[in-house]
N, C-alpha and C positions, 0 to 999 in steps of 0.2 A: 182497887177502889172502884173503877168504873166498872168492875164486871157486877158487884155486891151490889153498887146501885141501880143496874140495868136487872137482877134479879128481885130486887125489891120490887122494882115495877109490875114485874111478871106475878110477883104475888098477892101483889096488891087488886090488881085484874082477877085474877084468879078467885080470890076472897069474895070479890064484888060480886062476878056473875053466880059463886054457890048461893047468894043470899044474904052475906054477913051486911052487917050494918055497916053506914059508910063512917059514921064516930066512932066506934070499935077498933076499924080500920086503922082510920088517921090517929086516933090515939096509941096504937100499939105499934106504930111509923113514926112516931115523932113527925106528920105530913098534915100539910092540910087539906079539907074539902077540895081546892081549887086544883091542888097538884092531883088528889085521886080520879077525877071527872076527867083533867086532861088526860090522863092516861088510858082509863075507861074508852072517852072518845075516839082515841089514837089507837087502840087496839081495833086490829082486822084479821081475820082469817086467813084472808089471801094474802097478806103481809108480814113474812116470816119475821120481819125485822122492824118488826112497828114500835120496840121499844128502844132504840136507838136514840141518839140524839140527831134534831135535822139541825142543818148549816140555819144561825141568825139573819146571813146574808140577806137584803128588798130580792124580793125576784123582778122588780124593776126601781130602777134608777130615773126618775124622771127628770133631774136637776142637771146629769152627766152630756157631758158634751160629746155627742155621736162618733162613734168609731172615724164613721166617713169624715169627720170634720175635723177632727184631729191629723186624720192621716192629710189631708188637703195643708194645715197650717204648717204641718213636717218637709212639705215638697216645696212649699212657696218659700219657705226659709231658708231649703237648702238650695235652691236653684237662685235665692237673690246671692247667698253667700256665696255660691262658684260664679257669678259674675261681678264679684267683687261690688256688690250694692252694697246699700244700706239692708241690713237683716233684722233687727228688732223688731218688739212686738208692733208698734206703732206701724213699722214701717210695711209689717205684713197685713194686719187692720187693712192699709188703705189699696195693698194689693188686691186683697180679696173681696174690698169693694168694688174693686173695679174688674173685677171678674165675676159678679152678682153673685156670688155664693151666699147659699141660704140653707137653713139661719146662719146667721152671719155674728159669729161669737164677739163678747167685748172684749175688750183689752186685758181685762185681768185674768180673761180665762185662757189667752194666747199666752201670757204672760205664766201661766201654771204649766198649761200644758209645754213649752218649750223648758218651763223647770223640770217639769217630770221625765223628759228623753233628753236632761242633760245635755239642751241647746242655747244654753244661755252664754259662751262664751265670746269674749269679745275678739274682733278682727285687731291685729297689731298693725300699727299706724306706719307710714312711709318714712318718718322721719325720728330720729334721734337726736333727742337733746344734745347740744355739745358744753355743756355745763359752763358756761361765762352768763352771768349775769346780764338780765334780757329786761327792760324798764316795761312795768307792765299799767297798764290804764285804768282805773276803778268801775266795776259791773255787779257795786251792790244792790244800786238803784235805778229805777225805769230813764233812761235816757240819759246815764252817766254819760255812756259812750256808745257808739252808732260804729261799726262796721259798713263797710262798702265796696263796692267792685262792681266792675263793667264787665259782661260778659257777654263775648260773640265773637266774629259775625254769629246768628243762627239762620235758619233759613226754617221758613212758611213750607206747604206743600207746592207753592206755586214758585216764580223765581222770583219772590221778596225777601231782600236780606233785613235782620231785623239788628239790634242789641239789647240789654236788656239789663236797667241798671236796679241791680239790685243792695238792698240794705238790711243787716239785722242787727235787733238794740240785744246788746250783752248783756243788759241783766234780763228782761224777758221774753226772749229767741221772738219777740215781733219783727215779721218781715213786713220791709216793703217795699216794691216793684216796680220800675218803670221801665215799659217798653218802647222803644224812637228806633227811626231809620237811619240815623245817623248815630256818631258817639260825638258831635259838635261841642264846642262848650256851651253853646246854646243848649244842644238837646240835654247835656248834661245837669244845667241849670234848671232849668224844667224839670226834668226828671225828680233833682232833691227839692226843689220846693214843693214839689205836688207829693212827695213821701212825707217831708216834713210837715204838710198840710193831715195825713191821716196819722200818723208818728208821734209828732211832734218834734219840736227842733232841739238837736242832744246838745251838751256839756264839749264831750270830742266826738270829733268824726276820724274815723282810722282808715285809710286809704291805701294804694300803691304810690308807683310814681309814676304813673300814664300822665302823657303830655294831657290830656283831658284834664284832668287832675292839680299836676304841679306846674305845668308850665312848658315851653322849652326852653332846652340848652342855646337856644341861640340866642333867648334874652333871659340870664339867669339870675339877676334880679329886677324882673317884671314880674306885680302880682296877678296869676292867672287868675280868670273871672270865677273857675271854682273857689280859690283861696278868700278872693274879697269878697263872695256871697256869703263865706261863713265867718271872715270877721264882721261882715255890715250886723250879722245877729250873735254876737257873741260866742259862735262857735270857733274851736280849737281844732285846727285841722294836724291829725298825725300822719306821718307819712313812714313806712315800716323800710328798714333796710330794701336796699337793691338784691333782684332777686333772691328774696325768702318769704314767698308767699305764704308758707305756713305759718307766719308773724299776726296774720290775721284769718285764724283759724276759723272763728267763729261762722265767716262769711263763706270760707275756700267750702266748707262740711253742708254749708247750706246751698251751695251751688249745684253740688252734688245730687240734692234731693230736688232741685229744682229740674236738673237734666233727667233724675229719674222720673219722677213723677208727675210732671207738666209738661216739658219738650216733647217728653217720650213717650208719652199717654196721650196726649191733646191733639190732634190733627186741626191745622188752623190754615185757611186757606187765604184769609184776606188780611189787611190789617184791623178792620174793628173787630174780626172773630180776636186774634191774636189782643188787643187791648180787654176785652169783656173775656179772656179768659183767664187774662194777667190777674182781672182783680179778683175774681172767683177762685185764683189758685191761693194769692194772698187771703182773702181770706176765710176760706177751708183751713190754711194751716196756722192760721192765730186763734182762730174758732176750736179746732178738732185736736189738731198736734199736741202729743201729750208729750213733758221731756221731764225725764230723771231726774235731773239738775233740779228743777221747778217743784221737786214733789210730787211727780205726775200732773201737776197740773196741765194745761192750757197756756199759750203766752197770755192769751186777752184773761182769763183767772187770775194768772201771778200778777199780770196789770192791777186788776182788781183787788187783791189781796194786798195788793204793796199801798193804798190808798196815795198815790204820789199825783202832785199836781203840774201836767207836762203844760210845756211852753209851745204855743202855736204860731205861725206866723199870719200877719195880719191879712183876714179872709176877701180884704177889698185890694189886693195891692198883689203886682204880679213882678218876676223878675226881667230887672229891664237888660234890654240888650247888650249894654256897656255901662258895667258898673262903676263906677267912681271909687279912687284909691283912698280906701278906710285910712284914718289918721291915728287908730289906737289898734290894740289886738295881738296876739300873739298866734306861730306856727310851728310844727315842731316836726325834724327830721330825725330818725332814729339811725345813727352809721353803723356798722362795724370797722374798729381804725385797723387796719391791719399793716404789714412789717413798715411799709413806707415812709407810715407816719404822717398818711393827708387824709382831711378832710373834703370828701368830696360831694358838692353842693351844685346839682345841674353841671360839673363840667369845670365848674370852681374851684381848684384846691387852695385849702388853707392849712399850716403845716402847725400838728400839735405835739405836748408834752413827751416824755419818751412812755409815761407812765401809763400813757391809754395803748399802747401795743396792744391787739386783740381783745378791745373791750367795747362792751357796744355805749356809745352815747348820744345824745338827743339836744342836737344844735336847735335853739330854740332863737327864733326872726322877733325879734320884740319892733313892734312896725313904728309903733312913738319912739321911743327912744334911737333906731335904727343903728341898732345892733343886734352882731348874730354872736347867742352866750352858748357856752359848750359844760354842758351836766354831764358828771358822771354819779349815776346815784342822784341824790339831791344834793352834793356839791359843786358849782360853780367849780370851774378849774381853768378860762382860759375864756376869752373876750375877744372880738373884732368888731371894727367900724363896717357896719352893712348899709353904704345908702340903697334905698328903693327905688328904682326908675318907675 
């Protein structure tokens, strides 16, 4: 078939240059004008094979993203993922920012090219589920719930030791950051007021058990100044099992990006570099951070998109030193009971049912009524007398 039609050509040419007419032509070809001309034009002497067909292919791509640039998003990917980084598109984006590469592709085209060399695989996580029912917090909306941790020492380039309290809202991965020289409950205090001042003040706050935090064991029911700062505004403080940090994933995956890509990017010499960097890194990443989760959005976008109306704390009034012990409010401690069969509360044991053996429950401090109730599930299962000191 293709040879019939490649000699059709050839005769078609042929016809043309003896003189025949070119409607004679195309009429005894079933062809038209346009195809005989092409051919006409297309025949050459010097070109044995001028009736061939040429490749459709642009002989240039002006749209396609440069050999060179591609191969640079291949190496930055694979060199984040042998040091066990973060390796997605995002997280190569803001590599290669900071390695001024130019042009400097968008996201969706990192995001093509790591599909086309079949780099889209994800890293398997450190930890495995152990299948007992784990009480989880609601992160449909902007400030259901607030994740938290303290993270450090870290150290300046000089010898200033720093910490660096950082928070992010579960439903729209808004971080935000405070850095002090100390982990005080003062510095700590400060620290979440001045987040809840750009944030807003959440629903829960999801925590450790850092004596910053809950308190110590030496006064184990005394309410620590973290705790009464967040019932004076209505906030529910959670506190995740002893050692299982990955209870509060949200924040452990976002530390991570914070040691990659600010600690370890930023050279900061003094404390106000180190403060004027804190807030430039937050927000760069509520600004620019796109995550899967959001639709690709942006946190401050999915803010935007969710029209929700956050709650602030009052912009004349600052946290005082020693706060006065709330009269209402609840707190909530997440256990795992395991064979014993105690509850243990700062050092406190309380002995329960045989029926929580290896289940996790969430001893909840009701501070008006002064008592501590024991949920499994949303069932109530078991009661104590808690006074407050």
């Amino acid at each position: 078939m293709d040879d019939d039609i490649k000699k059709c050509r050839v005769l078609a040419v042929q016809r043309f240059t003896a003189g025949e007419k070119p409607e004679s032509i195309c009429a005894s070809l079933g062809k038209s004008k346009f195809w005989l001309y092409k051919w006409v034009k297309r025949h050459s002497e010097n070109d044995p094979l001028w009736f061939e067909d040429h490749s459709r292919k642009p002989q240039s791509t002006p749209h396609r993203t440069p050999v060179e640039i591609e191969e640079i998003v291949k190496f930055v990917r694979l060199s984040l993922y042998n040091k066990n980084l973060f390796c997605g598109a995002q997280a190569i984006l803001w590599e290669l920012e900071d390695l001024r590469v130019s042009p400097l592709p968008s996201l969706r085209t990192i995001n093509r090219i790591l599909k086309r060399n079949d780099l889209t695989h994800r890293r398997t996580g450190n930890y495995e589920p152990k299948g007992t029912p784990y009480p989880k917090l609601p992160a449909l909306l902007p400030n259901q719930t607030h994740q938290m941790d303290m993270v450090g020492p870290c150290y300046l380039t000089g010898p200033i030791r720093f910490y660096g309290l950082n928070v992010i809202d579960a439903a729209t991965a808004r971080c935000g950051l405070h850095a002090s020289l100390s982990k005080s409950g003062q510095d700590v205090l400060d620290g979440t007021w001045a987040i809840w001042s750009r944030l807003g003040i959440p629903d829960n706050l999801q925590v450790d058990n850092a004596m910053s935090f809950l308190g110590s064991p030496k006064y184990p029911r005394a309410l620590s100044q973290f705790v009464r700062l967040c019932l004076h505004h209505d906030v529910e403080a959670w506190f995740i099992p002893m050692a299982e940090p990955w209870r509060n994933g949200y924040i452990e995956q976002f530390n991570d990006h914070y040691q990659q890509k600010f600690l370890g990017k930023v050279i900061m010499s003094s404390v106000d570099e180190l403060h004027s960097g804190t807030m430039t890194f937050e927000q760069r990443h509520n600004s620019s951070y796109r995550y899967s989760k959001l639709g690709g959005k942006t946190p401050l976008k999915a803010l935007s998109a969710s029209k929700a109306t956050l709650r602030f704390p009052d912009p004349g009034s600052k946290t005082q030193q020693r706060l006065e012990k709330p009269e209402t409010g609840r707190y909530h401690l997440v256990r795992l009971i395991r064979s014993d069969l105690k509850l243990n509360i700062l050092g406190e044991l309380f002995p329960v049912p045989p029926e929580l053996k290896l289940e996790y429950v969430v001893a909840t401090i009701d501070v008006k009524e002064q008592k501590l109730k024991l949920y499994l599930g949303k069932a109530q299962v078991d009661e104590f007398d808690y006074k407050i000191r």
